[in-house]
C-alpha positions in Angstrom: -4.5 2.8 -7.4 -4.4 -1.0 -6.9 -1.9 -2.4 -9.4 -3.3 -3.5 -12.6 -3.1 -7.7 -13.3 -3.0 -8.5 -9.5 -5.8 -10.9 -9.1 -8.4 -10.5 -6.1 -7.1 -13.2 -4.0 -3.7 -12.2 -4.6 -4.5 -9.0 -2.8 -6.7 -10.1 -0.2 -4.8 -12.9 0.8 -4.7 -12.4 4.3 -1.1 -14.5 5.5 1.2 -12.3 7.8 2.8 -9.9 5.5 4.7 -7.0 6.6 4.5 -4.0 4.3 5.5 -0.3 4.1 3.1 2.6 3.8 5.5 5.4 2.4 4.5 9.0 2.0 6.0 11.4 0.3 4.3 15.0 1.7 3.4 17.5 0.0 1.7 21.3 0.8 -1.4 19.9 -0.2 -1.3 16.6 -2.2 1.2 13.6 -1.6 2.0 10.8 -3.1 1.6 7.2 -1.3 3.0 3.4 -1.8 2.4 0.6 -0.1 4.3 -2.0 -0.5 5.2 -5.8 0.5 7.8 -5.0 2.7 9.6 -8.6 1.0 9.7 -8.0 -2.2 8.9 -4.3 -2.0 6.0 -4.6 -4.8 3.7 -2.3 -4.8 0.1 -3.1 -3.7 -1.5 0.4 -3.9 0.0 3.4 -4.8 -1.0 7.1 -5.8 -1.4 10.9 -5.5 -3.9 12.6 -3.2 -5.0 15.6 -2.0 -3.7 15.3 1.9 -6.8 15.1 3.8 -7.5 12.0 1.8 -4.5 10.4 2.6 -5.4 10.7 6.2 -7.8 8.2 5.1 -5.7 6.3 3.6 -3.2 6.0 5.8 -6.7 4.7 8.4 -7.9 2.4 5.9 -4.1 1.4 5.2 -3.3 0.9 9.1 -7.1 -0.4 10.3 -8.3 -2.5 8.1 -4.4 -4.9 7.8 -3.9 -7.7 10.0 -0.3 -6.9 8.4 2.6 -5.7 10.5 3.3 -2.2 9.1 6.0 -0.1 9.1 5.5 4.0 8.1 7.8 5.8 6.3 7.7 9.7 6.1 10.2 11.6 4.2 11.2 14.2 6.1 12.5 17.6 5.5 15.8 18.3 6.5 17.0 22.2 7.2 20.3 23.0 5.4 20.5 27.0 6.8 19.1 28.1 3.6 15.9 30.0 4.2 12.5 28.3 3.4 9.2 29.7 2.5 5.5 28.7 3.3 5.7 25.5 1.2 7.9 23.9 3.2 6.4 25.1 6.8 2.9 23.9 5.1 4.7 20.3 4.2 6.0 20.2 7.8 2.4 20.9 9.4 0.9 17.8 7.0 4.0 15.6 8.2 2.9 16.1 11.6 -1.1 16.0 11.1 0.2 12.4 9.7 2.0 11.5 12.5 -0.7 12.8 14.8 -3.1 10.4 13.6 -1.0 7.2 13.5 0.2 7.9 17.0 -3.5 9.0 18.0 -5.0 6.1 16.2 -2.6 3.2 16.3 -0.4 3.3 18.7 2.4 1.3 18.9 2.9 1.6 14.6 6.4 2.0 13.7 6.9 5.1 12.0 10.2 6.1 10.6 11.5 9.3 8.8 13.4 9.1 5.4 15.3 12.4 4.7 15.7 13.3 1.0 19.7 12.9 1.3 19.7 9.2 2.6 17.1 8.5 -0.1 20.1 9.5 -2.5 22.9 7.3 -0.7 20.5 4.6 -0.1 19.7 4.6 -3.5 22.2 6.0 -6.3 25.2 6.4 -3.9 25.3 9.5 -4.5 24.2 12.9 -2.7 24.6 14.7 -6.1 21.3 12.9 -7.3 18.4 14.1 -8.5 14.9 12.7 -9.3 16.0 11.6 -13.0 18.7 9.4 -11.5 16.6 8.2 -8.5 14.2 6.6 -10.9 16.8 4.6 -13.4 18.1 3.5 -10.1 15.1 2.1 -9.3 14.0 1.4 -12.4 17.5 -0.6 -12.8 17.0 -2.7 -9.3 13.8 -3.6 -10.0 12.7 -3.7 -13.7 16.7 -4.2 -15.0 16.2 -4.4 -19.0 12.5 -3.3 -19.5 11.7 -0.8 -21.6 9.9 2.1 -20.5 12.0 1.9 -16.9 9.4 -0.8 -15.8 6.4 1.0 -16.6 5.5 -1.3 -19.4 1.8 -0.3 -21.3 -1.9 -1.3 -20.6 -1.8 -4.5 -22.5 2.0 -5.9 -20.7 2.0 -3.7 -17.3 5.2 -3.7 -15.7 6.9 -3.6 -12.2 6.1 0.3 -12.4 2.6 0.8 -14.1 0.6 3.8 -13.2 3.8 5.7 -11.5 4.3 9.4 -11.7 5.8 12.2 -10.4 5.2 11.9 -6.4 4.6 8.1 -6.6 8.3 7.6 -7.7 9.6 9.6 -4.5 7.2 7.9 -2.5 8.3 4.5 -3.7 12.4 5.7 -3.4 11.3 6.5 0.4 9.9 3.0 0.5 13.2 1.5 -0.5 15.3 3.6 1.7 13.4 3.2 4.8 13.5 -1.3 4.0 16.8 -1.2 3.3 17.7 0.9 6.4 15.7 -1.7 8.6 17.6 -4.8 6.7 21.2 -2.9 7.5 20.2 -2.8 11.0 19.2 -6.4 11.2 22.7 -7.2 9.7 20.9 -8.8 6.1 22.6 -6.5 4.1 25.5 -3.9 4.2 
């Protein structure tokens, strides 16, 4: 989905921007963001069935003159057994992986695990996806209604988000502010 009131030129305008291509993977449909790595707004964002966002990710990566970081979130094992869902998610996080490697090399990929997404964001590893959202919703939408979603008419800083898209933004913010941290810009 491109976002809603963002002019043509606005988007195409071609000036070095960095952005972030997050994923959040699922066994057979993920959700996606990219977004200015800056002011982390979102560009494009939605869910997919997973061999489509193998094309995304392409037309994402080939088609930007834009230095681009990806972000994955990653599955973390916690010696609790796991069924085919989660050996199906880890098979699409690698068929992603593949195909950056195979198809740009040199792309910066980085993995996000669910737990850092949770101290990244609501400082807290005792959070769940309610919280992760009013965090976000609080960081970047502070005192909208609707937790930045806003309607048709008025969209807001979240428009169009759902489920998947949320996790894949939350991986977004977690992964820029992990690369900030390391460049000493925040702490």
């Amino acid at each position: 989905m491109e976002v809603p009131g963002q002019k043509d030129d606005e988007r195409n305008d071609h000036k070095a921007m960095a952005i972030i291509l997050a994923i959040d993977p699922g066994t057979s449909e993920s959700g996606y963001v990219v977004a200015d790595y800056e002011t982390l707004r979102p560009l494009r964002f939605g869910k997919e069935d997973n061999a489509t966002i193998i094309g995304i990710i392409g037309d994402v990566l080939g088609s930007s003159s834009d230095e681009c970081t990806v972000a994955l979130e990653m599955v973390a094992s916690y010696g609790m057994p796991v069924g085919r869902e989660v050996f199906e998610t880890v098979r699409w996080i690698g068929r992603f992986e593949q195909h950056i490697r195979d198809g740009f090399p040199g792309t910066e990929i980085r993995y996000v695990y669910r737990r850092e997404e949770k101290l990244a964001i609501c400082h807290s590893p005792k959070a769940n996806d309610a919280t992760i959202r009013r965090a976000l919703a609080d960081r970047f939408a502070y005192g909208t209604r609707n937790g930045g979603k806003g309607t048709k008419k008025e969209p807001g800083f979240f428009y169009g988000f759902r489920a998947d898209i949320w996790q894949a933004f939350a991986v977004a913010v977690t992964c820029h502010d992990a690369i900030e941290k390391e460049k000493g810009r925040i702490f």
